[in-house]
gemmi code that builds the backbone of each chain (N, CA, C; Angstrom):
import gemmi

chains = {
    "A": [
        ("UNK", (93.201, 106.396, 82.869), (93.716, 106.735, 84.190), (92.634, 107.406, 85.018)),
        ("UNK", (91.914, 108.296, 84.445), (91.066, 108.768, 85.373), (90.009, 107.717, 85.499)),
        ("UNK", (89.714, 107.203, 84.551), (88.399, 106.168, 84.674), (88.153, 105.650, 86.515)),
        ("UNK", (90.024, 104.923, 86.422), (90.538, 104.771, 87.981), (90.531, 105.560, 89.030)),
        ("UNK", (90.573, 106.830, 88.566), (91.107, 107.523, 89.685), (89.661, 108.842, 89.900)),
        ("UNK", (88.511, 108.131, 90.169), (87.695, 109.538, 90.172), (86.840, 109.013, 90.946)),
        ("UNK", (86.017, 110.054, 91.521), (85.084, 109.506, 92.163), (85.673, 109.696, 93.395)),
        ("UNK", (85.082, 108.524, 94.182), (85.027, 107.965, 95.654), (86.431, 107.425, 95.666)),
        ("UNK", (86.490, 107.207, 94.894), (88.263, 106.242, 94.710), (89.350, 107.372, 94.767)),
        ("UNK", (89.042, 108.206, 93.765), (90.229, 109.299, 93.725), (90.241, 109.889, 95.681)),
        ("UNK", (89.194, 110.276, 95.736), (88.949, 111.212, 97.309), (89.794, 110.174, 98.333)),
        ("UNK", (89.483, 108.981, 98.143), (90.413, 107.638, 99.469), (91.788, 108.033, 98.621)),
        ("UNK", (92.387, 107.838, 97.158), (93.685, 107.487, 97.309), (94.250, 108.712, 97.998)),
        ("UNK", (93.382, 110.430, 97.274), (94.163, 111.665, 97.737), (94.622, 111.503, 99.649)),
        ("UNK", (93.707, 110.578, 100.175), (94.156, 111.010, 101.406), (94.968, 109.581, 101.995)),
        ("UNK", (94.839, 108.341, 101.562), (95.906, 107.575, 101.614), (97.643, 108.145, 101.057)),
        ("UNK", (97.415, 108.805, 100.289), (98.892, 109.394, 99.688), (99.410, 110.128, 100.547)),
        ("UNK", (98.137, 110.812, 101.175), (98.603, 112.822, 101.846), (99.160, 111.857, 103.140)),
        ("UNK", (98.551, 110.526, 103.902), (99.126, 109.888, 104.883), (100.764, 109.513, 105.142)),
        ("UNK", (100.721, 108.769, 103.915), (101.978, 108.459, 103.614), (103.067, 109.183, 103.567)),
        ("UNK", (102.580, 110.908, 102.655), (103.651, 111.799, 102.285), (103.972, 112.381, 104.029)),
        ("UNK", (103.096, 112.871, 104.267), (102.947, 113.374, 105.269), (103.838, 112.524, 106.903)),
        ("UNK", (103.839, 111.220, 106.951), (104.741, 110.386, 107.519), (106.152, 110.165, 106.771)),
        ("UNK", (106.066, 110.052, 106.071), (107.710, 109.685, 105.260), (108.213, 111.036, 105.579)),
        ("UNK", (107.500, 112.646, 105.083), (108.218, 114.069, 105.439), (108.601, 113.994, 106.783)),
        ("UNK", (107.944, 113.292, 107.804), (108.181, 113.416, 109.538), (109.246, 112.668, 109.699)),
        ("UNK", (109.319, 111.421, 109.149), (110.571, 110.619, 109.552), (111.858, 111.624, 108.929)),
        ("UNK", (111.807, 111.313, 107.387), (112.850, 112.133, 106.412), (113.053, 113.465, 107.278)),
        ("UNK", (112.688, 114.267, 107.550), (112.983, 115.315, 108.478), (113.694, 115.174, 109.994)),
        ("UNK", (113.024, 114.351, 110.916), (113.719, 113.546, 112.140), (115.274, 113.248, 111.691)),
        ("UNK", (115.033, 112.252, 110.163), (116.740, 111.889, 110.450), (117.460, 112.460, 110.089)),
        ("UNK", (117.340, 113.630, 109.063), (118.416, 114.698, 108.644), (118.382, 115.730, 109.693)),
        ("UNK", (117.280, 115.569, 110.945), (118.223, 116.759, 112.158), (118.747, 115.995, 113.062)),
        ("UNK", (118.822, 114.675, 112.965), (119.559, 113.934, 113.798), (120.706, 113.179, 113.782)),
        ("UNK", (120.607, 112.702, 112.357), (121.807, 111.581, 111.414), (121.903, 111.724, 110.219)),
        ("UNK", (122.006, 113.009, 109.482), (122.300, 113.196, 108.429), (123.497, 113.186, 108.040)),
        ("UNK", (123.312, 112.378, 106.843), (124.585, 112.424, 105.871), (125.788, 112.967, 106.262)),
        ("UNK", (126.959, 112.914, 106.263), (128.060, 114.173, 106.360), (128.467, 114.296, 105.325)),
        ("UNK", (128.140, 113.273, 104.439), (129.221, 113.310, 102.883), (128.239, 112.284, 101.655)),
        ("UNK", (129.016, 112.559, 100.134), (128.478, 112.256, 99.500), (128.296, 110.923, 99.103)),
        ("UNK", (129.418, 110.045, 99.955), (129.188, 108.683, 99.725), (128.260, 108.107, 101.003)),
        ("UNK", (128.475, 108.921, 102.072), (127.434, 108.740, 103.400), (125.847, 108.593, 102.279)),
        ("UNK", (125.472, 109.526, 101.909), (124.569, 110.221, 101.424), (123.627, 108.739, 100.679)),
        ("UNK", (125.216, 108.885, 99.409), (124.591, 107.865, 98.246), (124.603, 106.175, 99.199)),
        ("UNK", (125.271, 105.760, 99.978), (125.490, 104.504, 100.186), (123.846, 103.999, 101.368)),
        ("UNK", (123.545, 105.837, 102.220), (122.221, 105.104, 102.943), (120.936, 104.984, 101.647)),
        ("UNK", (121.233, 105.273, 100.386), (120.073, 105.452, 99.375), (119.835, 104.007, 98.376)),
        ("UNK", (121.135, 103.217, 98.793), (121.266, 102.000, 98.478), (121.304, 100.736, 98.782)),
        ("UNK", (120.570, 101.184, 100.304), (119.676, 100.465, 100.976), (118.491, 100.081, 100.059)),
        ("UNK", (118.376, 98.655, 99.753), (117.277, 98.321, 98.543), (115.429, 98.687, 99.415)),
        ("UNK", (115.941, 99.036, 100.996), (114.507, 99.484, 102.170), (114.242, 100.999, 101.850)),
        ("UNK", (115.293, 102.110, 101.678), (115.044, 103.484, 101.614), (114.758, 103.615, 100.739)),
        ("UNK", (115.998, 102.838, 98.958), (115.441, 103.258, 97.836), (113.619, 102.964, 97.807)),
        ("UNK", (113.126, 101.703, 98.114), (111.905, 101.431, 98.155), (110.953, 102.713, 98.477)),
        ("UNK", (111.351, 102.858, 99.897), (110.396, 103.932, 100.933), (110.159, 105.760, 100.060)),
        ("UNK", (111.533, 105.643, 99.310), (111.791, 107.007, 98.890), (110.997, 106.733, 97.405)),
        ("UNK", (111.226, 105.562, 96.845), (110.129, 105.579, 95.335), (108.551, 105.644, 96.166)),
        ("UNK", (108.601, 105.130, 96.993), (106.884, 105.015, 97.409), (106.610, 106.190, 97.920)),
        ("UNK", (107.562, 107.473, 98.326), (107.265, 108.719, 98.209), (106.652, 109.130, 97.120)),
        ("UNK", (107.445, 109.115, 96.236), (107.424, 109.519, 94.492), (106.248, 109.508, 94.342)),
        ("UNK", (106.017, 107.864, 94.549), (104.794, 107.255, 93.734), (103.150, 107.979, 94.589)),
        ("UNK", (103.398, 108.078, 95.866), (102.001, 109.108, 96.475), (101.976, 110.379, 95.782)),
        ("UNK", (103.655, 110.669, 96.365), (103.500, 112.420, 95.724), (102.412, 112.850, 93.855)),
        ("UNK", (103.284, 111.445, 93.184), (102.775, 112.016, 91.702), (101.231, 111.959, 91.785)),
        ("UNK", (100.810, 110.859, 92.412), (99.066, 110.238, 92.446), (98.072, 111.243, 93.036)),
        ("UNK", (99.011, 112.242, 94.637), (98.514, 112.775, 95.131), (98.151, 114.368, 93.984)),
        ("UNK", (99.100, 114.416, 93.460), (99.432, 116.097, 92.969), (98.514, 115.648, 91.127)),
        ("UNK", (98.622, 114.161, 90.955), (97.868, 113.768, 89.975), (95.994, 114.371, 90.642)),
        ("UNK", (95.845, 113.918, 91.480), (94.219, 113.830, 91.734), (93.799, 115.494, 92.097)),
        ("UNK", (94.833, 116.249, 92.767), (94.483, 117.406, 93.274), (94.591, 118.563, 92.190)),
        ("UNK", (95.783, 118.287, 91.308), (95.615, 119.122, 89.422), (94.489, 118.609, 89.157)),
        ("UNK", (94.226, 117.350, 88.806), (92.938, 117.145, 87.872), (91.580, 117.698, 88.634)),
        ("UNK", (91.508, 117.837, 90.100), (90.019, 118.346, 90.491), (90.503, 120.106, 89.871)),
        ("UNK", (91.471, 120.517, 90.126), (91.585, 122.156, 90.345), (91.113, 122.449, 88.555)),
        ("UNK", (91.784, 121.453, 87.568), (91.702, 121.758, 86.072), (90.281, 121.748, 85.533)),
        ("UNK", (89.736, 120.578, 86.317), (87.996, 120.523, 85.854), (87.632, 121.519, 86.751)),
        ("UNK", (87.769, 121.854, 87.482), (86.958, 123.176, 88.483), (87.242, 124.582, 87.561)),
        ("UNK", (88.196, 124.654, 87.059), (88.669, 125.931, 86.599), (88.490, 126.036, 84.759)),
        ("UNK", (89.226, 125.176, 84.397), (89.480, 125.062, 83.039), (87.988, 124.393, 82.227)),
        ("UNK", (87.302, 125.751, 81.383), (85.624, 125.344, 80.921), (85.768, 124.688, 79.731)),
        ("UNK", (86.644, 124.998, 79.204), (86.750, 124.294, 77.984), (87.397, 123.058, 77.596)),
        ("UNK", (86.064, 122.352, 77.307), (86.661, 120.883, 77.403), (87.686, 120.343, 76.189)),
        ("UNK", (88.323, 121.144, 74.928), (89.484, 120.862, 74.666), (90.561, 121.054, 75.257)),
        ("UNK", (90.692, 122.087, 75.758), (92.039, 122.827, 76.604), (91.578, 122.136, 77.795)),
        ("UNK", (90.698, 121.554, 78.199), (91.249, 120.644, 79.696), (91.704, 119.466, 79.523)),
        ("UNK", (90.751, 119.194, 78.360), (91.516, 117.545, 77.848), (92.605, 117.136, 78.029)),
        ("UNK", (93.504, 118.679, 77.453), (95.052, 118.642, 76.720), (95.595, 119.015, 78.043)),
        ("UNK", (95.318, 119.900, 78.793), (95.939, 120.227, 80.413), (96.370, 118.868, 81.261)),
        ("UNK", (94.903, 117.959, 81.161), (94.607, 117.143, 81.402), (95.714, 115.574, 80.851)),
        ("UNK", (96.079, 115.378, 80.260), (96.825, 114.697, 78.948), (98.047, 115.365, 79.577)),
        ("UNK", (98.427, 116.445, 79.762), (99.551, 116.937, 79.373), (100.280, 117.168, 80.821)),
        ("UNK", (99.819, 117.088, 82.049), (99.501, 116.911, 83.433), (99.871, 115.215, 83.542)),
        ("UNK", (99.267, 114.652, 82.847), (99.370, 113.133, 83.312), (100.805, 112.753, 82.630)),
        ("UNK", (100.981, 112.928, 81.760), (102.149, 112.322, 80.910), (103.139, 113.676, 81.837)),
        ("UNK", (103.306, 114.285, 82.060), (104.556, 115.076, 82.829), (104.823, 114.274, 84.406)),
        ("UNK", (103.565, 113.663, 84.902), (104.010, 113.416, 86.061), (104.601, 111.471, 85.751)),
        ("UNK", (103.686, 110.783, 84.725), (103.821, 109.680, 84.359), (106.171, 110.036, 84.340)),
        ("UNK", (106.020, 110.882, 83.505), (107.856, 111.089, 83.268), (108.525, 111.491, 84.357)),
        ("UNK", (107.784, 112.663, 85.381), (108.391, 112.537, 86.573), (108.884, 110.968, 87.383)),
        ("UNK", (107.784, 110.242, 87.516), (107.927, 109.109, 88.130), (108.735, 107.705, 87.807)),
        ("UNK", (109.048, 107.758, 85.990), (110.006, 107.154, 85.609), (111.227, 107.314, 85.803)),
        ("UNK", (111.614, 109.138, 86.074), (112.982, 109.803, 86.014), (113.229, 109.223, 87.413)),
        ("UNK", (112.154, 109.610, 88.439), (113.051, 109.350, 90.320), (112.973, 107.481, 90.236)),
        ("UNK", (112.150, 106.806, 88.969), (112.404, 105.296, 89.458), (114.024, 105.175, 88.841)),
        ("UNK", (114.235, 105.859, 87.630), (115.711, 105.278, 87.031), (116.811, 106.218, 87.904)),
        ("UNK", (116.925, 107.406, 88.721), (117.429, 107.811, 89.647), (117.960, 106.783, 90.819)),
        ("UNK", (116.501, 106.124, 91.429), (116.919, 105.001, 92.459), (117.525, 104.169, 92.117)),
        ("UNK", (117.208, 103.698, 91.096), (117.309, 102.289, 90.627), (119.396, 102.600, 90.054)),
        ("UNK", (119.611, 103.898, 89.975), (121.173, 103.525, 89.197), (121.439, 103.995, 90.700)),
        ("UNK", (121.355, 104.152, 91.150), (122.451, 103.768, 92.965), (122.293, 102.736, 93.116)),
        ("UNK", (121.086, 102.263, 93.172), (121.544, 100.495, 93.674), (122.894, 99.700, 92.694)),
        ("UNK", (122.696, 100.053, 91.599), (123.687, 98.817, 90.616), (124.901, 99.043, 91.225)),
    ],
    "B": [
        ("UNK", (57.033, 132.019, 83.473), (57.792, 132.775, 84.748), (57.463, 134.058, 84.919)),
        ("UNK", (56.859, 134.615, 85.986), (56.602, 136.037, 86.330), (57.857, 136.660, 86.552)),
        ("UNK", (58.767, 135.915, 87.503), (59.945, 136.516, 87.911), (61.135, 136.200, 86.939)),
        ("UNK", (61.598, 136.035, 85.917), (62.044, 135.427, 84.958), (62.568, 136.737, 84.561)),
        ("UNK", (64.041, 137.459, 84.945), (64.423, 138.597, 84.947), (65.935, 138.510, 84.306)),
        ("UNK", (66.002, 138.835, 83.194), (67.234, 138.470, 82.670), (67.920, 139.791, 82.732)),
        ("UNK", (67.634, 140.448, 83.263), (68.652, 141.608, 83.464), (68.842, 141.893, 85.140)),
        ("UNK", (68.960, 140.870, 86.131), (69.308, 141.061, 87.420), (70.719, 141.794, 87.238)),
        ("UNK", (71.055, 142.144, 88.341), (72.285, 142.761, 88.133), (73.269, 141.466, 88.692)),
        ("UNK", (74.216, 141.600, 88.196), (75.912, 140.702, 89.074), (76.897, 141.911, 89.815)),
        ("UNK", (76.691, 140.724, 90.632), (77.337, 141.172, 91.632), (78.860, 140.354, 92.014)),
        ("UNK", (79.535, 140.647, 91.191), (80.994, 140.424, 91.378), (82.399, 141.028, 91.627)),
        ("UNK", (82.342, 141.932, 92.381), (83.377, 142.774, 93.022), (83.553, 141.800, 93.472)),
        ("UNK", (85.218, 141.706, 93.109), (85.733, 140.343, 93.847), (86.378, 141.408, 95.385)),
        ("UNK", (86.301, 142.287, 95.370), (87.174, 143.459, 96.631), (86.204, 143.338, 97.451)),
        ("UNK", (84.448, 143.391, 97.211), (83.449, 143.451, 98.213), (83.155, 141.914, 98.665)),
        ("UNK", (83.503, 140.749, 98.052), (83.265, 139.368, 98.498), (84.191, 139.211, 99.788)),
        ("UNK", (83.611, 139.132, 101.051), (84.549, 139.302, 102.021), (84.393, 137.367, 102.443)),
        ("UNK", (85.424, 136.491, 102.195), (84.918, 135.307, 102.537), (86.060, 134.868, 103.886)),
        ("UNK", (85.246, 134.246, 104.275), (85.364, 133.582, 105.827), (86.623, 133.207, 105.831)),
        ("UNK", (87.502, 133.116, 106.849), (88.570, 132.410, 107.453), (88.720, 130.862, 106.384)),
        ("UNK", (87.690, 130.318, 106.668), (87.743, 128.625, 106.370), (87.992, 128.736, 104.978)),
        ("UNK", (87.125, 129.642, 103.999), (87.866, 129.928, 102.534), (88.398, 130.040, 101.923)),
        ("UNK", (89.616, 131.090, 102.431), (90.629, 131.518, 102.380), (91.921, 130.534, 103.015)),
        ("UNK", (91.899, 129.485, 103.656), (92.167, 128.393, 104.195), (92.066, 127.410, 102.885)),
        ("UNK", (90.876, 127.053, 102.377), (90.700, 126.357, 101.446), (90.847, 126.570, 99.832)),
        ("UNK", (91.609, 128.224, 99.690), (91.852, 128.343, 98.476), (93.012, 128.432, 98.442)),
        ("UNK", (94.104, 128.828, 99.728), (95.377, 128.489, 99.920), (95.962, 127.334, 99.965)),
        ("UNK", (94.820, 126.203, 100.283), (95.685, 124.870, 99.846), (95.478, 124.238, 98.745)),
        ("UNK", (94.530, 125.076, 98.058), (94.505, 124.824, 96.590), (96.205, 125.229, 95.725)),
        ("UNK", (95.815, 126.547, 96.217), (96.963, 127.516, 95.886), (98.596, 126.855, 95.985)),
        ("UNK", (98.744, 126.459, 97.150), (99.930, 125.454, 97.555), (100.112, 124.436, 96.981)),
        ("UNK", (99.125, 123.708, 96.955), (99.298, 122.349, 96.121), (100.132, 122.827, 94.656)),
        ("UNK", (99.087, 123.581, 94.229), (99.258, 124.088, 92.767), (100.942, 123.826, 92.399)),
        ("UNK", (101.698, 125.020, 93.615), (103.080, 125.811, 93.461), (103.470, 124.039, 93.550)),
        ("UNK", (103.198, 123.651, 94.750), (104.089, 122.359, 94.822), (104.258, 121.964, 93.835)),
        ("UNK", (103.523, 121.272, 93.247), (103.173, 120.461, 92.170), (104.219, 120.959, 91.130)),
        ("UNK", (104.345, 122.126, 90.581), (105.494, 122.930, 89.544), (106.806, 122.424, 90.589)),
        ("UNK", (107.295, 121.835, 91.427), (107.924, 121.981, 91.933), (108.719, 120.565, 92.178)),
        ("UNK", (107.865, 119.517, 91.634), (108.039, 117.984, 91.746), (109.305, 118.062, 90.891)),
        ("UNK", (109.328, 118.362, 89.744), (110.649, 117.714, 88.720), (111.644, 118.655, 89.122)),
        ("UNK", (112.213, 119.612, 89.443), (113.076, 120.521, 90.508), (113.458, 119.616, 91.508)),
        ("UNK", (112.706, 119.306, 92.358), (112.869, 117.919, 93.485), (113.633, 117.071, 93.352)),
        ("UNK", (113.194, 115.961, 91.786), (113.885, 115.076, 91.302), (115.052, 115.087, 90.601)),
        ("UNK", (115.313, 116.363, 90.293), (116.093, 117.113, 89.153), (117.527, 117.024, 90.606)),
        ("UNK", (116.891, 117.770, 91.623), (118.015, 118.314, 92.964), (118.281, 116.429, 93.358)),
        ("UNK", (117.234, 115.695, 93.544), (118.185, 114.512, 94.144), (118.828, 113.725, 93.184)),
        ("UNK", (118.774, 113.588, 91.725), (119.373, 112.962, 90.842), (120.876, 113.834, 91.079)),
        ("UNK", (120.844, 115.228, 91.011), (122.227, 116.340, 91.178), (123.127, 115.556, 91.790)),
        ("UNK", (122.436, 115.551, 93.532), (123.134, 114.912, 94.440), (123.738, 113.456, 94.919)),
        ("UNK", (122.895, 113.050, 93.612), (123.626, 111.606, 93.990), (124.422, 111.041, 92.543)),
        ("UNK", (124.799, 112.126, 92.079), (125.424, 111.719, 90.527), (126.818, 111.840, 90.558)),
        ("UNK", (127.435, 112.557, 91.306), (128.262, 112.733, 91.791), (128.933, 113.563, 93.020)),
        ("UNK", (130.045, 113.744, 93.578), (130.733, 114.551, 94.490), (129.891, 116.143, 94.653)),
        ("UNK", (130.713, 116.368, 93.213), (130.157, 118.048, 92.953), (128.792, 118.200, 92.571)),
        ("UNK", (127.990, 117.200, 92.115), (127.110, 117.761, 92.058), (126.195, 117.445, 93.477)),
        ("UNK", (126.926, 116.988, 94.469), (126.059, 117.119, 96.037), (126.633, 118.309, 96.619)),
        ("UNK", (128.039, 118.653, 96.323), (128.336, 120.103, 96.892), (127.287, 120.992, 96.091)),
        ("UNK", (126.861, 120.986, 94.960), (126.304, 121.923, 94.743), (124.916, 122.442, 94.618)),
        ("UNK", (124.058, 120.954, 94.917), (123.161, 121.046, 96.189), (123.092, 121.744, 97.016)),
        ("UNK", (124.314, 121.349, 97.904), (124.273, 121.770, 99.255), (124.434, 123.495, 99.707)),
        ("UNK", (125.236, 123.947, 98.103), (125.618, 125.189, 98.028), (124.812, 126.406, 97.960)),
        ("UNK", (123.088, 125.154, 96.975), (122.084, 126.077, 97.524), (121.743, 126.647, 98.349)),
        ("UNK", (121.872, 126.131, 99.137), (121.207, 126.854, 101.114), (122.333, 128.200, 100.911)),
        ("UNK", (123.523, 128.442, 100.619), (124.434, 129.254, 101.155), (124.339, 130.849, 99.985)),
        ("UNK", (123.105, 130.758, 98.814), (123.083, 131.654, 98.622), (121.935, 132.435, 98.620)),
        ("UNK", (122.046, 133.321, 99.174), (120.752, 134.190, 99.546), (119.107, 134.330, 99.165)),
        ("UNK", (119.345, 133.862, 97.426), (118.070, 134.047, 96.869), (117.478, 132.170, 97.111)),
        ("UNK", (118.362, 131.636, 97.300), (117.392, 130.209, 96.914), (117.607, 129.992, 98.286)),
        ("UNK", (117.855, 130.373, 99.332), (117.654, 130.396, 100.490), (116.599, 130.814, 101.116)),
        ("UNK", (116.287, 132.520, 100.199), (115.005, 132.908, 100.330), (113.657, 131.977, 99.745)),
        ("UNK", (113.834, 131.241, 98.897), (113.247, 130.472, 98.182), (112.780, 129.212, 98.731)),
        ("UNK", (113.522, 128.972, 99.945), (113.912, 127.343, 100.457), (112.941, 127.920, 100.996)),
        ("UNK", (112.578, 128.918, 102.107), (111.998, 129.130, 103.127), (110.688, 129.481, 102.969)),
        ("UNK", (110.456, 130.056, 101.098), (108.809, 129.836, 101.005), (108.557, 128.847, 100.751)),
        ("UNK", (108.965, 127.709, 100.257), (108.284, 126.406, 100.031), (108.555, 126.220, 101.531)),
        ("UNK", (109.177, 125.843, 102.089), (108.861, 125.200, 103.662), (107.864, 125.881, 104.241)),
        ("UNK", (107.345, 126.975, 103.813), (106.336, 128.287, 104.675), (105.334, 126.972, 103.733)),
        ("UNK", (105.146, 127.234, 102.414), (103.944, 126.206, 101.566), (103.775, 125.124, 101.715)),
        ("UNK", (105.363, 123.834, 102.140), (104.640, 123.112, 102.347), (104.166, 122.398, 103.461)),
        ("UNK", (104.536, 123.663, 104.388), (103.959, 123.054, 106.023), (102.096, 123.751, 105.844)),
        ("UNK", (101.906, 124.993, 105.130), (100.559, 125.244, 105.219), (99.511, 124.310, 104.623)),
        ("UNK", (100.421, 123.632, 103.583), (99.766, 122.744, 102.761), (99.492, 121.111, 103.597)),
        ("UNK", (100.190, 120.767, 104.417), (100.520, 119.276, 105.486), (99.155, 119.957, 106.342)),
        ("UNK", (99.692, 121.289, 107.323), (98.544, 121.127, 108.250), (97.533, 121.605, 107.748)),
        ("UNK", (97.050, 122.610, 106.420), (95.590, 122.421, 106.076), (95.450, 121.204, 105.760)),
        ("UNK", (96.127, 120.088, 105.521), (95.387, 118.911, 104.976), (95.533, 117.860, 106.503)),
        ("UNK", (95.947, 117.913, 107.114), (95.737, 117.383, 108.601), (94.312, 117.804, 108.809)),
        ("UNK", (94.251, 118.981, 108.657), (92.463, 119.696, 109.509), (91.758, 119.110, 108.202)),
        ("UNK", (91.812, 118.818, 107.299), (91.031, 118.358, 106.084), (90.673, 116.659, 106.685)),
        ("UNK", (91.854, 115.955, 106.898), (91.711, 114.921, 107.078), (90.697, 114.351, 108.513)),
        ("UNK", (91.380, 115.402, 109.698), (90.639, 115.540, 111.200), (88.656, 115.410, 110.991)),
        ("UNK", (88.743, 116.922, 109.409), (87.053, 117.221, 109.436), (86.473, 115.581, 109.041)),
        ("UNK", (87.412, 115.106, 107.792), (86.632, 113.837, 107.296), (85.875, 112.909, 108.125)),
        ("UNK", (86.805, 112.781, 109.472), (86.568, 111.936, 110.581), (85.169, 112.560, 111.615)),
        ("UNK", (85.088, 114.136, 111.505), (83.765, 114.641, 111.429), (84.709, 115.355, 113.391)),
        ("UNK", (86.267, 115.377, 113.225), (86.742, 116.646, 114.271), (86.897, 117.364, 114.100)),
        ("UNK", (86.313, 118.359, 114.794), (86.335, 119.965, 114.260), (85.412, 120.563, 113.221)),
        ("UNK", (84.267, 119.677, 113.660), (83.053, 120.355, 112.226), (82.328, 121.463, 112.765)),
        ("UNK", (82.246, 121.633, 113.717), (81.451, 122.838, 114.216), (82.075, 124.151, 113.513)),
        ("UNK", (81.273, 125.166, 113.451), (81.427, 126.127, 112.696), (82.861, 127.178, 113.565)),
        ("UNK", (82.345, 127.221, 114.687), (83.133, 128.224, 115.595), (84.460, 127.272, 115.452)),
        ("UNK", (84.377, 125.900, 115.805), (86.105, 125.528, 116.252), (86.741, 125.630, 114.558)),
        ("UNK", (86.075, 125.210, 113.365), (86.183, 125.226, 112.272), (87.309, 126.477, 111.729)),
        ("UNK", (86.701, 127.564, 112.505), (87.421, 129.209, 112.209), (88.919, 129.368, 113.286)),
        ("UNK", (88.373, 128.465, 114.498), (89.992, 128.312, 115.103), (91.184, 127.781, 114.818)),
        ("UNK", (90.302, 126.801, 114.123), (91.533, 125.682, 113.816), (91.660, 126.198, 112.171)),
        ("UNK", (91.352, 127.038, 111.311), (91.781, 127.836, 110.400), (92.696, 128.586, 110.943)),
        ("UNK", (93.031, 129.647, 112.189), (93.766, 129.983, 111.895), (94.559, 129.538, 112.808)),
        ("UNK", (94.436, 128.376, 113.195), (95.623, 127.576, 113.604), (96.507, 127.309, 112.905)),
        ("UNK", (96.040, 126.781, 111.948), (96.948, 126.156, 110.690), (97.844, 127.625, 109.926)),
        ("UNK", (96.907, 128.723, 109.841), (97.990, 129.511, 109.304), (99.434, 129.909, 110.440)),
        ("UNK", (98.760, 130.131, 111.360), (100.161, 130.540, 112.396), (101.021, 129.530, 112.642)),
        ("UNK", (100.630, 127.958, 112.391), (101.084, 126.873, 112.223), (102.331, 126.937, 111.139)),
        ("UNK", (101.508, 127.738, 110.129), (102.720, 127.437, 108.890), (103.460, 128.488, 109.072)),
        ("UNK", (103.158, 130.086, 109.659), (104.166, 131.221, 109.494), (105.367, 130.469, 110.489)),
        ("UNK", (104.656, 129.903, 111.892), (105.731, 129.318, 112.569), (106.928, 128.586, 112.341)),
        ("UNK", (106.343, 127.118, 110.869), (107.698, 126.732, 110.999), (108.623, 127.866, 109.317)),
        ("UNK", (107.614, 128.762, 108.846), (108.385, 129.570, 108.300), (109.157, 130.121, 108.750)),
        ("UNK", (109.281, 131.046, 110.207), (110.075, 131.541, 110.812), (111.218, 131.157, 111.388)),
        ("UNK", (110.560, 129.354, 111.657), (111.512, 128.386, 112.447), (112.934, 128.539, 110.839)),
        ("UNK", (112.349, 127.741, 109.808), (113.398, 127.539, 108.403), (114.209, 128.783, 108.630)),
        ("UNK", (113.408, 130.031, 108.535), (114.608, 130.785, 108.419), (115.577, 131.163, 109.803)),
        ("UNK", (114.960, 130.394, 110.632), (116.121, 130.912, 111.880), (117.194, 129.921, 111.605)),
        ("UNK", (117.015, 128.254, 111.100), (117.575, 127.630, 110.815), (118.943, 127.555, 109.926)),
        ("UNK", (118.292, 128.387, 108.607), (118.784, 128.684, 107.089), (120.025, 129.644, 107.268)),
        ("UNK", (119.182, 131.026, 108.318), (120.225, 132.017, 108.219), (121.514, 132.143, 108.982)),
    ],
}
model = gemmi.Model(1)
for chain_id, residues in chains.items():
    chain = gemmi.Chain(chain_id)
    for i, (resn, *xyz) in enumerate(residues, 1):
        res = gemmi.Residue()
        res.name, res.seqid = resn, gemmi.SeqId(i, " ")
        for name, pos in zip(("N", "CA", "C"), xyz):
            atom = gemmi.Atom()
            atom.name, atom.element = name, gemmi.Element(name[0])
            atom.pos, atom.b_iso = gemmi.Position(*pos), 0.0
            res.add_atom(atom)
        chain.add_residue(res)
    model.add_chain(chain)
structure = gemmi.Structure()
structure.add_model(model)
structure.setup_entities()
């Protein structure tokens, strides 16, 4: 994963993601002070839109990549010891890898 | 080495390191990220709540209505608006706006009064 994600590559995705998050928070914010939900089937039925579930996993998916690239610079900046960063490192990736499975099987059981 | 002095002194009073506006800017969105980041599976944890059932969106919603996670709502919105517009001025410098040193220190503390603002805004909202 890092092989992918370092370098010149990591620095473009961190700020392709921060774009994205950063627009999806402006809209997502606009429509809950304007047309938010009133209720819980309001709620669940605009999330099953197969366009929002999409828009809202492609949140997910910046957020984890973004908060993936910005832990891993802060862990090698900070953390000297290269076993305990390894494992920070390892242990950082596989928490967000499970974050991102949990909000895909989240979306994915409103749609059915 | 003539000058080859292994007993210089260090100088690390972290109380006497007085660092610049832009620093302190740039270790706070370290800092932010950080909190965020602990904060992702909470996120996913609150929208799985709310869409699992009835009660568990009332009780979502019930958050806002008690005092401490209300107080709580309103530092992450304080973090993650400091964290959006330091990374707006991050993104602006890439493009090479706002590199000068002087506007550099304005638009530092733009961004902080930026974020106390919509902190103040959440809680006028919240309370």
């Amino acid at each position: 994963m890092s092989r992918h994600l370092a370098g010149l590559r990591a620095w473009l995705w961190q700020r392709l993601s921060a774009l994205y998050l950063a627009v999806y928070l402006l809209l997502f914010l606009l429509h809950m002070l304007t047309d938010a939900p009133g209720s819980y089937s309001e709620w669940r039925a605009s999330l099953s839109d197969p366009w929002v579930a999409l828009a809202m996993m492609l949140f997910f998916m910046a957020l984890l990549m973004h908060a993936w690239v910005g832990i891993r610079d802060v862990i090698i900046d900070y953390v000297q010891w290269s076993a305990l960063r390894l494992i920070m490192l390892a242990l950082t990736g596989l928490g967000l890898l499970a974050c991102g499975l949990w909000a895909l099987d989240i979306l994915l059981a409103v749609m059915k | 080495m003539a000058n080859n002095n292994n007993n210089r002194p260090v100088f690390l009073n972290l109380f006497r390191i007085h660092l610049p506006v832009t620093a302190v800017l740039s270790l706070a969105h370290r800092g932010t990220g950080v909190l965020l980041f602990l904060l992702i599976p909470g996120l996913i944890y609150l929208l799985g709540l709310s869409l699992e059932s009835p009660q568990g969106y009332q009780q979502v919603l019930s958050l806002v209505e008690e005092p401490l996670w209300r107080s709580v709502l309103i530092l992450i919105a304080w973090f993650l608006a400091h964290h959006l517009f330091a990374g707006i001025r991050y993104l602006l410098i890439d493009i090479d706006i706002g590199i000068d040193t002087v506007i550099s220190r304005h638009s530092s503390w733009m961004v902080i009064i930026a974020g106390i603002v919509v902190m103040l805004i959440t809680s006028v909202v919240l309370l």
